[in-house]
ROVO-613895 format. One record per atom (N, C-alpha, C, O): x, y, z. Coordinates in steps of 0.1 Angstrom, whole numbers, padded with zeros to 4 digits, always signed. Atoms other than C-alpha are relative to their C-alpha. Layout:
XYZ...
//
This chain:
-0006+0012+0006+1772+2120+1513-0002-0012+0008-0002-0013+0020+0002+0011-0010+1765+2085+1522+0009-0008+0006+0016-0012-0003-0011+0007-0005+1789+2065+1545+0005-0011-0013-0001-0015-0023-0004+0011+0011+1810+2039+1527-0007-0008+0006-0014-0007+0016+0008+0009-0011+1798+2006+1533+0009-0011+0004+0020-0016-0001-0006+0014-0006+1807+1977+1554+0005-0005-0009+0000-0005-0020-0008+0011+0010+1833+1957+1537+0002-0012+0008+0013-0014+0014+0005+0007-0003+1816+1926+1551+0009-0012-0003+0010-0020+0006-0007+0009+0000+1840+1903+1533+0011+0001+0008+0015-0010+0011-0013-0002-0003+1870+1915+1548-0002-0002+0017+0008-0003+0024+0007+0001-0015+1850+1912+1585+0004-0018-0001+0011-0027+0006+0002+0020-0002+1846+1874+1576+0008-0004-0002+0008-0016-0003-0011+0009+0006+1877+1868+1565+0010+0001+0011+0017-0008+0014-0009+0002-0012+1895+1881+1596-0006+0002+0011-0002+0010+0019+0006+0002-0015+1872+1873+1624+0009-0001+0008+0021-0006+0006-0012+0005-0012+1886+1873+1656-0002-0014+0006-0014-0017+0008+0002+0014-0004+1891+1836+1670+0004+0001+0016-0002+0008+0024+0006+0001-0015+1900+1827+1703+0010+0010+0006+0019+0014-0002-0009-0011-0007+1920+1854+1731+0007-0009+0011+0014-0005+0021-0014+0007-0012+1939+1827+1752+0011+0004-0004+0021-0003+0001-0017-0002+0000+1969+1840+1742+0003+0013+0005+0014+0017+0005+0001-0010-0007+1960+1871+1760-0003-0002+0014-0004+0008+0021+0002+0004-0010+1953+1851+1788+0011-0007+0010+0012-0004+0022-0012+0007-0002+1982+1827+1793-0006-0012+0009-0017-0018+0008+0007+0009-0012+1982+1804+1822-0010+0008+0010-0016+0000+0018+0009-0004-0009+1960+1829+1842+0005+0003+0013-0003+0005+0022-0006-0008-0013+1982+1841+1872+0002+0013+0000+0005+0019+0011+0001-0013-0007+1980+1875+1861-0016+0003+0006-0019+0014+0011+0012-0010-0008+1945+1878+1872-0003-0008+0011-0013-0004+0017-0001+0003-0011+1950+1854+1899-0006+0008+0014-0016+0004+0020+0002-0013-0011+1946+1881+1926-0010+0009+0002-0012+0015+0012+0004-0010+0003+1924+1901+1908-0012+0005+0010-0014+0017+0013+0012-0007-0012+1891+1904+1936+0007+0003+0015+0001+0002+0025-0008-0005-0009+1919+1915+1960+0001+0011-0001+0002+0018+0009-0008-0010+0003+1929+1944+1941-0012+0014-0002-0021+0013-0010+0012-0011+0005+1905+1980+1943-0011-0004-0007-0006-0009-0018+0013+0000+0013+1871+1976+1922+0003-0017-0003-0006-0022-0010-0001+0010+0004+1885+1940+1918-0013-0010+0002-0017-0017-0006+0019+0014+0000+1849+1919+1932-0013+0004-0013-0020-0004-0019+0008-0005+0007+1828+1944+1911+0006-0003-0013-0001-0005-0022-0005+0001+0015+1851+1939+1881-0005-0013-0003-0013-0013-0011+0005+0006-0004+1845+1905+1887-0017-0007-0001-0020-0018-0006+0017+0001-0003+1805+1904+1892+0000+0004-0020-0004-0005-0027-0002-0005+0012+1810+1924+1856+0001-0014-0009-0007-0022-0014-0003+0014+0005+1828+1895+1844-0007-0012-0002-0004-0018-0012+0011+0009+0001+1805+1870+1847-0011+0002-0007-0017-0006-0014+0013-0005+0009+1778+1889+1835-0002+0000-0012-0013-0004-0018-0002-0004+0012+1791+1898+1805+0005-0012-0006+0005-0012-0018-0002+0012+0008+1805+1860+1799-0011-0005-0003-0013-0012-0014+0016+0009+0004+1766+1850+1801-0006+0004-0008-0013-0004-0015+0005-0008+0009+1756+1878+1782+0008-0003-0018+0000-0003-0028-0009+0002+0006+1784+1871+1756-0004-0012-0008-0006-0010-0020-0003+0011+0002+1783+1835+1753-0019-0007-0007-0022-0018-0012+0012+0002+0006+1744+1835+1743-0009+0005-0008-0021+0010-0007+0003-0003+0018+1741+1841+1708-0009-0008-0005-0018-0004-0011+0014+0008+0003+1720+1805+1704-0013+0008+0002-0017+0014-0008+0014+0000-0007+1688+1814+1720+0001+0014-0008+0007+0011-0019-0003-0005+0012+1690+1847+1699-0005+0000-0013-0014+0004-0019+0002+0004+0017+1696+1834+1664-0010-0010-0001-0013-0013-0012+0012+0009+0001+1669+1808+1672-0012+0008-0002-0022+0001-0005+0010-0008-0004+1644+1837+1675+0001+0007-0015-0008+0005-0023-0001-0009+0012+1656+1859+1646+0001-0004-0016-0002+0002-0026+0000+0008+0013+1664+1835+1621-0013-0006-0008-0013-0008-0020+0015-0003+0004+1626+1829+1616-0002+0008-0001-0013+0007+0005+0004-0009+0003+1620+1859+1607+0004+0009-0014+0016+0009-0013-0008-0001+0009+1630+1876+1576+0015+0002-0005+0022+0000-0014-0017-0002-0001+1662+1885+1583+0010-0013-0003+0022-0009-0004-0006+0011+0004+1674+1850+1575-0005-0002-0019-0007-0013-0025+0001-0004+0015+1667+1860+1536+0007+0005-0004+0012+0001-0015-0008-0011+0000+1688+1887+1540+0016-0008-0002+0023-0010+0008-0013+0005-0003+1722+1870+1528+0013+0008+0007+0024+0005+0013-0016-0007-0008+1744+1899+1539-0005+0001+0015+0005+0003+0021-0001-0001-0010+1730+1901+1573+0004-0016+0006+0011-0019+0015-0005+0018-0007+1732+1858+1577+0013+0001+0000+0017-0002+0011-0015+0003+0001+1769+1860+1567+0004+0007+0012+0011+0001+0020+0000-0004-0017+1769+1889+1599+0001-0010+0006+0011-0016+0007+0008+0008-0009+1752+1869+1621+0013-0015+0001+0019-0017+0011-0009+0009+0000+1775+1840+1613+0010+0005+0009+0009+0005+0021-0012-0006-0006+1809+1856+1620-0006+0008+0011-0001+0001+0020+0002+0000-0010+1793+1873+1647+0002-0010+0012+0011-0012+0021+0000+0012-0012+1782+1843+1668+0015-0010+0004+0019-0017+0014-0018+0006-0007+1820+1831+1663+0005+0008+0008+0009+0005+0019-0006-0004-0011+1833+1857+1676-0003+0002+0015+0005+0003+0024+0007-0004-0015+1811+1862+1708+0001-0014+0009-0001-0015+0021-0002+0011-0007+1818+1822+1713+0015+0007+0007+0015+0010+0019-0016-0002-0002+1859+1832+1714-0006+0011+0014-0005+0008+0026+0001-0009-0010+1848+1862+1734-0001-0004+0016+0006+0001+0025+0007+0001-0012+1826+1845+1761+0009-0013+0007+0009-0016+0019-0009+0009-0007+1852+1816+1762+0013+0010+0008+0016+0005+0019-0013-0015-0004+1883+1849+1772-0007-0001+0013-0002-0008+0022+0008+0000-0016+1855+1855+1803-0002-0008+0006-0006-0006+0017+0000+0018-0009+1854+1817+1813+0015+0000+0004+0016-0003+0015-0019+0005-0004+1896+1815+1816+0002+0010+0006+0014+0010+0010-0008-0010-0008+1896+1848+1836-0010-0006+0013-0005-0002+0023+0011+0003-0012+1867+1834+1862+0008-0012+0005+0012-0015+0016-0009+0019-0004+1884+1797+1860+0014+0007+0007+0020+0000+0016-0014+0000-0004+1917+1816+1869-0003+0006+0014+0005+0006+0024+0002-0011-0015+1899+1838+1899-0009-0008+0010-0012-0004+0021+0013+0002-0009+1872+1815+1911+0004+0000+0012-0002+0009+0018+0000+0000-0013+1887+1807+1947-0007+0019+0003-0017+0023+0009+0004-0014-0001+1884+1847+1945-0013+0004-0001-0019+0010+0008+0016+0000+0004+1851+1847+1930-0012-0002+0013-0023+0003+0015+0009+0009-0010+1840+1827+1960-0002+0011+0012-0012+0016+0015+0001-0011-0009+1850+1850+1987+0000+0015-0005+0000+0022+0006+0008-0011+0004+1842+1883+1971-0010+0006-0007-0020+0011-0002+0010-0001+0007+1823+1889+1942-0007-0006-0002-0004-0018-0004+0010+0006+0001+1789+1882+1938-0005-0002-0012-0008+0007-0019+0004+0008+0010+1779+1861+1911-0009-0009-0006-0009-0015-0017+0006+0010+0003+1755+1842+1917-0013+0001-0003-0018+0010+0003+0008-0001+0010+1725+1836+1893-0012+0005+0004-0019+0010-0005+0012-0001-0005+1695+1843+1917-0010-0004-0007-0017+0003-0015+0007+0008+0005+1677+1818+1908-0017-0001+0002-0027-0004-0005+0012-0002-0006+1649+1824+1931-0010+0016-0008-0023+0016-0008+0003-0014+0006+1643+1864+1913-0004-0007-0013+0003-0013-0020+0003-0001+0016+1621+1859+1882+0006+0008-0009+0015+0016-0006-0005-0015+0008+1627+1881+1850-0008+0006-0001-0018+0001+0004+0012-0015+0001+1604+1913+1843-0013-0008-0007-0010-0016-0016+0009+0005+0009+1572+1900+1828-0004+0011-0006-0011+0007-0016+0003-0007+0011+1565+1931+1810+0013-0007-0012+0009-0010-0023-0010+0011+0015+1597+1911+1785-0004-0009-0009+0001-0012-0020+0004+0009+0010+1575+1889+1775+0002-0004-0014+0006-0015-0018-0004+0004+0011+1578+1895+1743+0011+0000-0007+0014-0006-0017-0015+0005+0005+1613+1898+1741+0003-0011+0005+0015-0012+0006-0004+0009-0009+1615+1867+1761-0013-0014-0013-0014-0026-0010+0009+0008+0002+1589+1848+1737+0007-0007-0013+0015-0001-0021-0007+0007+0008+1598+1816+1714+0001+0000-0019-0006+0009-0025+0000-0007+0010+1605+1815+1679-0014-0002-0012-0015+0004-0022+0013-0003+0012+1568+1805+1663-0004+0009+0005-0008+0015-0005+0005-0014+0002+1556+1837+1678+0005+0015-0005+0000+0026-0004-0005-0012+0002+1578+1857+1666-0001-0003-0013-0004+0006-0021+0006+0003+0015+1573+1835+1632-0011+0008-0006-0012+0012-0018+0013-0003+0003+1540+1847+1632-0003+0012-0002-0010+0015-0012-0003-0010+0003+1545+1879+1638+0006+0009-0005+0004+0021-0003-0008-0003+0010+1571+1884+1612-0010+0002-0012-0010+0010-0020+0005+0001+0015+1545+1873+1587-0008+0015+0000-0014+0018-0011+0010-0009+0005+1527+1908+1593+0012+0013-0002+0010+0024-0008-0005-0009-0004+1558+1925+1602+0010+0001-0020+0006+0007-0030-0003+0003+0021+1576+1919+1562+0018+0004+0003+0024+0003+0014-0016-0001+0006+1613+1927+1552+0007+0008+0011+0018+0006+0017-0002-0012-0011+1611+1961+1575+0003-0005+0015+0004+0001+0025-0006+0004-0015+1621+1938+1603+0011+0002+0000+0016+0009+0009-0015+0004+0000+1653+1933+1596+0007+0012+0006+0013+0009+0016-0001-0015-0005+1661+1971+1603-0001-0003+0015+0009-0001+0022+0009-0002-0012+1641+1966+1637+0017-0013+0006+0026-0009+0015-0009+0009-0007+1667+1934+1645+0017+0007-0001+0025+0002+0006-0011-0004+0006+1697+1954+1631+0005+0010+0012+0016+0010+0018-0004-0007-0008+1692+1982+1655+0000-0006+0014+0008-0002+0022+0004+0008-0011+1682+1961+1682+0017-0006+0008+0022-0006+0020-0012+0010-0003+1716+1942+1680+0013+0013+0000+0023+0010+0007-0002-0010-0001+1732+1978+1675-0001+0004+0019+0008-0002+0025+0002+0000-0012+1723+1987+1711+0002-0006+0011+0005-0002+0022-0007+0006-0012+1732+1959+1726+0018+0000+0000+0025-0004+0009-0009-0002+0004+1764+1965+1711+0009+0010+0005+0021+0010+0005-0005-0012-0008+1768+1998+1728+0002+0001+0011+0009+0009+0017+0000-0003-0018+1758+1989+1762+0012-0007+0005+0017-0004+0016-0008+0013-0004+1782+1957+1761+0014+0005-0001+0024+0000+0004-0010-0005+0002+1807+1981+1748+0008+0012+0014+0019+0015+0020-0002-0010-0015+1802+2004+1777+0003-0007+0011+0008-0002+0021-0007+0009-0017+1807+1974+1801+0014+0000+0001+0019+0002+0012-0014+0003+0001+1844+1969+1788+0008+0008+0004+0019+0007+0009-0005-0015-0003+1847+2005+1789+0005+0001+0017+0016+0006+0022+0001-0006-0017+1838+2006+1829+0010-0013+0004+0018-0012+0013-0011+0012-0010+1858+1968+1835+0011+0007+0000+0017+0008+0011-0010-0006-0002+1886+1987+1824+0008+0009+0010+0019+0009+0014-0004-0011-0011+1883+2016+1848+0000-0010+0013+0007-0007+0023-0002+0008-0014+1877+1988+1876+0011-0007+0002+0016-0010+0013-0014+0013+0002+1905+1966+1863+0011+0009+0004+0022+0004+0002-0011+0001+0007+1927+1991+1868+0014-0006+0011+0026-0010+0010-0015+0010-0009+1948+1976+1895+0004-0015-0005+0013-0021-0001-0005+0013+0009+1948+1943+1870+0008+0008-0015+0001+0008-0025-0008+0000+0018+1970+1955+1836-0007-0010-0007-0012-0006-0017+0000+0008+0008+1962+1923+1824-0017-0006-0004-0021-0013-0013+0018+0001+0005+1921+1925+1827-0005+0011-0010-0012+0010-0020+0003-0014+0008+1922+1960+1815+0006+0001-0015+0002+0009-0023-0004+0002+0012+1942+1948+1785-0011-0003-0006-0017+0004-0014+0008+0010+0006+1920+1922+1779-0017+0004-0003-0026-0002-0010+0015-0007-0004+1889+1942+1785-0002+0007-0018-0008+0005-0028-0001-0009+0015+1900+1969+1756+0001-0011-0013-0007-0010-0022+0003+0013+0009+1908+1936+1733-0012-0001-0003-0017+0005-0013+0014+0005+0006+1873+1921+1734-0009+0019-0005-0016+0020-0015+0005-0012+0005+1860+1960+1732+0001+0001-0013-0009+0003-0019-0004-0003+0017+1877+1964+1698-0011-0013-0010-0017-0012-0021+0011+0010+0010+1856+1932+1686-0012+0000-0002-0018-0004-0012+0012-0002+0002+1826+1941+1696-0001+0016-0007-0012+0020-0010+0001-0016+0012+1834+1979+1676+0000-0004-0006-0011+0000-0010+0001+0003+0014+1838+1963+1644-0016-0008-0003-0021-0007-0014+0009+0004+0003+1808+1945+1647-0014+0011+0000-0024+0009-0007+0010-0008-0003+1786+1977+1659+0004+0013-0010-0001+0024-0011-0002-0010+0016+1802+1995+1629-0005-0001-0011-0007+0008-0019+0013+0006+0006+1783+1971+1609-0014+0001+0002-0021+0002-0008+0017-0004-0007+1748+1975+1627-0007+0012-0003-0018+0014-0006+0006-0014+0002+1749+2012+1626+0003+0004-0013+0001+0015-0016+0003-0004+0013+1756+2011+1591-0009-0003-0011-0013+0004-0021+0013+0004+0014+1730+1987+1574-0012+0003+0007-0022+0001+0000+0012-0009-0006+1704+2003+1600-0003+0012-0006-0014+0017-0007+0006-0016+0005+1709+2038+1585-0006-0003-0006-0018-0004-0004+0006-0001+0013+1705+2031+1552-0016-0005+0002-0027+0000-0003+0019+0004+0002+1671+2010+1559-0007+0003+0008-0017-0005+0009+0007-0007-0005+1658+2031+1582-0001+0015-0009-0012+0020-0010+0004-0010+0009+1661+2060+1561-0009+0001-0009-0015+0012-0011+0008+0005+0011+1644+2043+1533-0018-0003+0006-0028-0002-0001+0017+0006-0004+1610+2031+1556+0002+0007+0009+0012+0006+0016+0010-0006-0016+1591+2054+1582-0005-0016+0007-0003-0018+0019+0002+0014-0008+1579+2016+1590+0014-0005+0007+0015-0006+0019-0005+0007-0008+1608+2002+1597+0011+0006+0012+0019+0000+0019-0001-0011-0016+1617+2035+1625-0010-0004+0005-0008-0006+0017+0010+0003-0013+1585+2026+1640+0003-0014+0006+0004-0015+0018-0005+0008-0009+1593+1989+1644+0016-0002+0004+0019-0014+0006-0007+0001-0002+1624+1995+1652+0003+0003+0014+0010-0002+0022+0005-0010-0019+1615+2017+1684-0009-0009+0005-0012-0010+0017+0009+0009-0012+1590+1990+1691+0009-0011+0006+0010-0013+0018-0009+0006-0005+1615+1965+1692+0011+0001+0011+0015-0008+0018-0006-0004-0009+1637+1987+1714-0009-0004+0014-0006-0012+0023+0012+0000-0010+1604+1991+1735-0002-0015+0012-0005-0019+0024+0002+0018-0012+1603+1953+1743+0010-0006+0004+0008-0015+0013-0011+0006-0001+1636+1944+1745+0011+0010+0014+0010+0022+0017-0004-0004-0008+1662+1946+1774+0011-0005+0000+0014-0017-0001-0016-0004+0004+1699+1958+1773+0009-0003+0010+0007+0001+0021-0003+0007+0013+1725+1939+1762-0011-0012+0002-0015-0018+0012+0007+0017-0002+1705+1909+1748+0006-0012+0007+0018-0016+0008+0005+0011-0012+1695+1882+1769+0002+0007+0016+0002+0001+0027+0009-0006-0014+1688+1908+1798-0010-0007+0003-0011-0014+0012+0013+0010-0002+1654+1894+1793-0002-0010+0008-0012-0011+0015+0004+0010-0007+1660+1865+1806+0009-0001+0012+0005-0010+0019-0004-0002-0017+1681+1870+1840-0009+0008+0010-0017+0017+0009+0009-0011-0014+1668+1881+1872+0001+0013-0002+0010+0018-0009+0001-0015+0002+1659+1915+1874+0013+0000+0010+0019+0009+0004-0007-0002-0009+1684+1915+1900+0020+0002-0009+0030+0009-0007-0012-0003+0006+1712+1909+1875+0005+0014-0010+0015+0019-0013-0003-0012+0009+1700+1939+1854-0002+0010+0008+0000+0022+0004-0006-0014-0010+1702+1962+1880+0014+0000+0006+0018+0011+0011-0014+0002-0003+1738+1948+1889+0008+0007-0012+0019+0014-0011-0010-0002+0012+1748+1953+1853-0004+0017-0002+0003+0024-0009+0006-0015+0002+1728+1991+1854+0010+0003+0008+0021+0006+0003-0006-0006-0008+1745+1999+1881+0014-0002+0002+0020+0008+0006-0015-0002+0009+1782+1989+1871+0002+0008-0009+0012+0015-0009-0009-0005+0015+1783+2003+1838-0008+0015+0003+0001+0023+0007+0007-0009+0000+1761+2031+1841-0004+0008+0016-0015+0012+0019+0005-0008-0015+1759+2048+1878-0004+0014-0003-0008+0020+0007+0002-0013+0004+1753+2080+1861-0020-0002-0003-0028+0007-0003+0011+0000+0007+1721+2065+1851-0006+0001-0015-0004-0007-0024+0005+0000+0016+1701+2075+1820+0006+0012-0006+0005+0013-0019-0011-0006+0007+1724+2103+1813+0013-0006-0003+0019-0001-0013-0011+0006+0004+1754+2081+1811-0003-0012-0010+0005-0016-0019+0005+0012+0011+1733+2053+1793-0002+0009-0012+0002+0002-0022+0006-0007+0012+1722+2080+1765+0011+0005-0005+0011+0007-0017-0012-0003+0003+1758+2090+1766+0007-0011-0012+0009-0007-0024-0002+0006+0004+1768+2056+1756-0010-0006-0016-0006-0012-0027+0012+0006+0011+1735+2047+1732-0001+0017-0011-0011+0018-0018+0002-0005+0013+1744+2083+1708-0001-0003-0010-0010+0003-0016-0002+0000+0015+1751+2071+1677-0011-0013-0005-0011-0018-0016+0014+0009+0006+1719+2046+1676-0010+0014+0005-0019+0015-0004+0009-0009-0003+1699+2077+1690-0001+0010-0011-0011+0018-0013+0000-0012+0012+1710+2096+1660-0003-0005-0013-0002+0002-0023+0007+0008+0009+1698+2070+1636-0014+0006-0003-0021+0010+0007+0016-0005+0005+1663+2082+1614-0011-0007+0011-0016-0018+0011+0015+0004-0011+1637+2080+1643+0002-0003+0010-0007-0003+0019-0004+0007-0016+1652+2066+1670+0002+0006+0014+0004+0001+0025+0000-0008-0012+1653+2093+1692+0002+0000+0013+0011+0001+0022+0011-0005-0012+1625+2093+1715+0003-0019+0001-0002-0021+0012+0001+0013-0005+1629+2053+1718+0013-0004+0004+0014-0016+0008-0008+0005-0005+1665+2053+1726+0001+0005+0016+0006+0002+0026+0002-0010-0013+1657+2077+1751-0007-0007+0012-0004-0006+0023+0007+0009-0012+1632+2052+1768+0006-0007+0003+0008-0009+0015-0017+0013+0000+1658+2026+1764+0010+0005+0011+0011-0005+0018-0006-0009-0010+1681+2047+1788-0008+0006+0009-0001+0011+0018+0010-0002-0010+1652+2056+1809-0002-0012+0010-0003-0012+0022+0003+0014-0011+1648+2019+1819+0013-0003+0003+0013-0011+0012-0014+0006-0007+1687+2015+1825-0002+0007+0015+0003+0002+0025-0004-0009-0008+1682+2044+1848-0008-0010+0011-0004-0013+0022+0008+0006-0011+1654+2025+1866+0007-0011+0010+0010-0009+0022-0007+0011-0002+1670+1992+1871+0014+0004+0007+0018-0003+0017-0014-0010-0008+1705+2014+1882-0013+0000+0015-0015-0010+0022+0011+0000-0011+1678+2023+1909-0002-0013+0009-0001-0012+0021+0002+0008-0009+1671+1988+1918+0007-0008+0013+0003-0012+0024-0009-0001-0017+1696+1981+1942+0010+0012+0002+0014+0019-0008-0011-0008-0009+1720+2002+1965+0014+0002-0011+0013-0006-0020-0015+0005+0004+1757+2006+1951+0008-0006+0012+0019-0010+0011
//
């Protein structure tokens, strides 16, 4: 029997807006790089506001491509990009309430001097080449962007998961952690539903789907940070490696075809886990 489907209006109609009221004035997290796991929760924090907060660069990329045809995925993509604003603003009011904190423990800073991976290239490339290569790639993209955004949905989900277990001497991060969690589930409840269906339908659009995984690096806009930050964020959320990444990335791995390319996808978290010490 086939899943129900997304009730897409009822997403758009109660988006989530902003979480300062889960925030307050910011004296409960005051303290917070004092408290156990507090600097690494922290380092998390930031990551995931940058990661969060850059949805532009993105929808500048994919919206050339056919997927901006697609009215039920634009109406996504819309409500999306609001909520991941509200989100990534929640991770700005807990950094503003900690930075003295920030300063003397957790590391956060951008390493400006670390390039990013140049095998990314092409997930790192602007939007006439991906124009261009839409025109050969046809409708069967859209699938390929669906699972793409699927994935990053899992990993980003798995961060909140682990801020939690670090927060937990903060109550009031680990609240807030499971909050934004829940927003980014409704959204990846959507992804892995209009992926089945049109991956089931095209052997093409499993193959670019898995190519897409192939080039791309988890959650979007890895790509473009230092390698240094994606081995910070591997090795936070994932210390298990590519058994705990594959843990987290089941239910896109069990999508038609996706297997053997979610599998590589969790192969490279393991790498990058690798790249520095804990």
């Amino acid at each position: 029997m086939s899943p129900e489907p997304f009730d897409l209006a009822e997403y758009t109609r109660t988006a989530h807006g902003s979480h300062r009221d889960a925030i307050g004035d910011g004296t409960a997290f005051a303290g917070l790089a004092a408290e156990p796991g507090g600097a690494d929760a922290l380092t998390l924090v930031a990551l995931l506001r940058d990661l969060e907060g850059g949805t532009m660069p993105y929808l500048r990329r994919v919206l050339v491509t056919p997927t901006h045809k697609d009215a039920r995925v634009t109406a996504f993509l819309v409500t999306w990009s609001f909520e991941k604003f509200w989100v990534a603003d929640a991770l700005t009011q807990v950094l503003r309430a900690t930075r003295a904190d920030v300063s003397n423990g957790a590391d956060v800073s951008d390493d400006t001097a670390d390039r990013p991976d140049p095998r990314l290239r092409r997930a790192r490339s602007g939007p006439v080449p991906r124009a261009l290569r839409a025109l050969v790639a046809g409708p069967d993209l859209v699938a390929a962007h669906l699972v793409s955004l699927a994935v990053s949905d899992a990993a980003t989900r798995a961060a909140y998961r682990r801020l939690t277990g670090e927060a937990s001497g903060s109550p009031a991060l680990a609240a807030l952690a499971t909050r934004l969690e829940a927003v980014d589930a409704r959204q990846g409840e959507f992804l892995r539903t209009e992926a089945a269906a049109r991956l089931a339908a095209s052997p093409r659009a499993q193959r670019l789907a898995a190519r897409e995984l192939d080039r791309e690096a988890y959650p979007l806009g890895m790509a473009d940070r230092p390698a240094a930050d994606r081995a910070r964020f591997a090795r936070l959320v994932f210390p298990g490696g590519a058994a705990e990444a594959s843990e987290a990335l089941a239910d896109i791995a069990a999508l038609p075809g996706l297997a053997d390319a979610v599998a590589r996808t969790a192969s490279r978290t393991a790498e990058a886990s690798a790249a520095v010490s804990p």
